[in-house]
C-alpha positions as CSV (number, residue, x, y, z in Angstrom):
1,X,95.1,134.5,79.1
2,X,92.2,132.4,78.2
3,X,91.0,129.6,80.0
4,X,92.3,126.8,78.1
5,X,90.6,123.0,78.9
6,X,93.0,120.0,78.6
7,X,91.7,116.7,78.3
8,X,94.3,114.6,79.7
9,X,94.0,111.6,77.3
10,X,94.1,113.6,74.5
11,X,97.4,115.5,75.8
12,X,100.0,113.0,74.0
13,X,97.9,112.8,70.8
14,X,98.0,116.8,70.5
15,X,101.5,117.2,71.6
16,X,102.7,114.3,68.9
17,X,100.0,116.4,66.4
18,X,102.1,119.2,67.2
19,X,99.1,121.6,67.8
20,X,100.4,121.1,71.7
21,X,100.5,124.1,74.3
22,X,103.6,122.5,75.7
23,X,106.8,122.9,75.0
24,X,109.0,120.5,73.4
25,X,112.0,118.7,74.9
26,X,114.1,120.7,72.6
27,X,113.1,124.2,73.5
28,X,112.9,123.3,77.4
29,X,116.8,121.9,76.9
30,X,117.5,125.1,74.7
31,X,116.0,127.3,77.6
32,X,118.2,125.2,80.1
33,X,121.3,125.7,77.9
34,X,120.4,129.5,77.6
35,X,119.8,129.5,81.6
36,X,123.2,127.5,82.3
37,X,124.9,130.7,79.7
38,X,123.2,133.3,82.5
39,X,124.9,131.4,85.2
40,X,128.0,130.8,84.0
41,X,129.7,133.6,85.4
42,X,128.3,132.6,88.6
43,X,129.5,129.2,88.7
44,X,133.0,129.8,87.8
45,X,132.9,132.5,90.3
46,X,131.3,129.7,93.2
47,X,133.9,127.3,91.9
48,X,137.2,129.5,91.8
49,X,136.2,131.0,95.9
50,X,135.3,127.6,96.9
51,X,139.0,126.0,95.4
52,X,141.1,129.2,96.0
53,X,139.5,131.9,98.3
54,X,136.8,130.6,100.4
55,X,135.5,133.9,100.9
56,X,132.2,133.2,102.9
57,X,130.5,135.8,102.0
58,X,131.0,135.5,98.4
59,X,130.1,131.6,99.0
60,X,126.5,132.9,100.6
61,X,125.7,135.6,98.1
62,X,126.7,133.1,94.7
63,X,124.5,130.7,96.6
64,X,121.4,133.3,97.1
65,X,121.7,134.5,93.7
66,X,121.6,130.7,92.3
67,X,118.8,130.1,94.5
68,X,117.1,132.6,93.2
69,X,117.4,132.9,90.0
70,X,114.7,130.4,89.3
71,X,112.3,131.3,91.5
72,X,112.2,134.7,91.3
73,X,112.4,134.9,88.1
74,X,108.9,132.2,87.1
75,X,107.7,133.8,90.2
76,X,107.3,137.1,89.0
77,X,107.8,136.6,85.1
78,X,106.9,133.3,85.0
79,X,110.0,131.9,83.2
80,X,113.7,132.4,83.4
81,X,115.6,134.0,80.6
82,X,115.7,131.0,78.6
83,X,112.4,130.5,78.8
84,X,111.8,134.0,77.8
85,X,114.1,134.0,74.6
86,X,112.1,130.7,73.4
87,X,108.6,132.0,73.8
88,X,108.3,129.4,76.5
89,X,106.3,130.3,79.8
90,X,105.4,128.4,83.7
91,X,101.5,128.0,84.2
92,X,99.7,126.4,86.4
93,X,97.2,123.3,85.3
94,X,94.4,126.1,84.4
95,X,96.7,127.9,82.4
96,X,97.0,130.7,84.5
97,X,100.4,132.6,86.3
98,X,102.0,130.0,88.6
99,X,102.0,131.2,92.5
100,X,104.7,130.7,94.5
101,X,104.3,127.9,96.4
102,X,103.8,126.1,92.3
103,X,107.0,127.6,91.9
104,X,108.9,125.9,94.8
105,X,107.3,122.9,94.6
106,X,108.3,122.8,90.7
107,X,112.2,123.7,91.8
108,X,112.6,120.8,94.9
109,X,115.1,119.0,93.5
110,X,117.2,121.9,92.6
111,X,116.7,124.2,95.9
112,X,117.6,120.7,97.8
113,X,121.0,120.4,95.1
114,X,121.8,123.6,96.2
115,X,121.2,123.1,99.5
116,X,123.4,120.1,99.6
117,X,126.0,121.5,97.7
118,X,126.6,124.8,99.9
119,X,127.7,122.9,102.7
């Protein structure tokens, strides 16, 4: 990828231009929505052990593969499905592939939901 320079004062006046490199709010929801698709299966199977079977080891492994959807996935690929299926992709502030510790720092909130939540 091409070194791209961003003026930072100039960032709201491109993206409202719409000659931005960023993605809108409506293809980063869309991407969400497509992500929250992928996990569907996954949450109804976390929901149904944790009200009915409590099966431990099916409460560790829905919450491993939760946890690492995301990061895995804009780890190696650098976006999730949903971000894939809308063109959309994690850099860093140079543009460039996003390394991990980028990628856990960009998913605290949601590896601390998860956290919370398992317990």
């Amino acid at each position: 990828m091409e070194n791209v320079i961003v003026d930072p004062e100039n960032i709201l006046q491109e993206f409202e231009s719409g000659n931005s490199v960023f993605g809108s709010f409506r293809d980063r929801f869309l991407a969400s929505l497509i992500d929250g698709l992928v996990l569907l299966p996954l949450v109804l199977i976390e929901w149904f052990n944790k009200s009915s079977f409590k099966i431990l080891p099916l409460m560790v492994f829905t919450f491993l593969v939760g946890f690492l959807y995301k990061l895995v996935l804009e780890y190696r690929y650098g976006a999730t499905v949903g971000k894939m299926v809308l063109k959309l992709k994690v850099v860093n502030k140079k543009f460039q592939q996003v390394n991990l510790a980028g990628v856990l720092l960009r998913n605290i909130f949601d590896i601390g939901q998860r956290v919370f939540f398992l317990l």
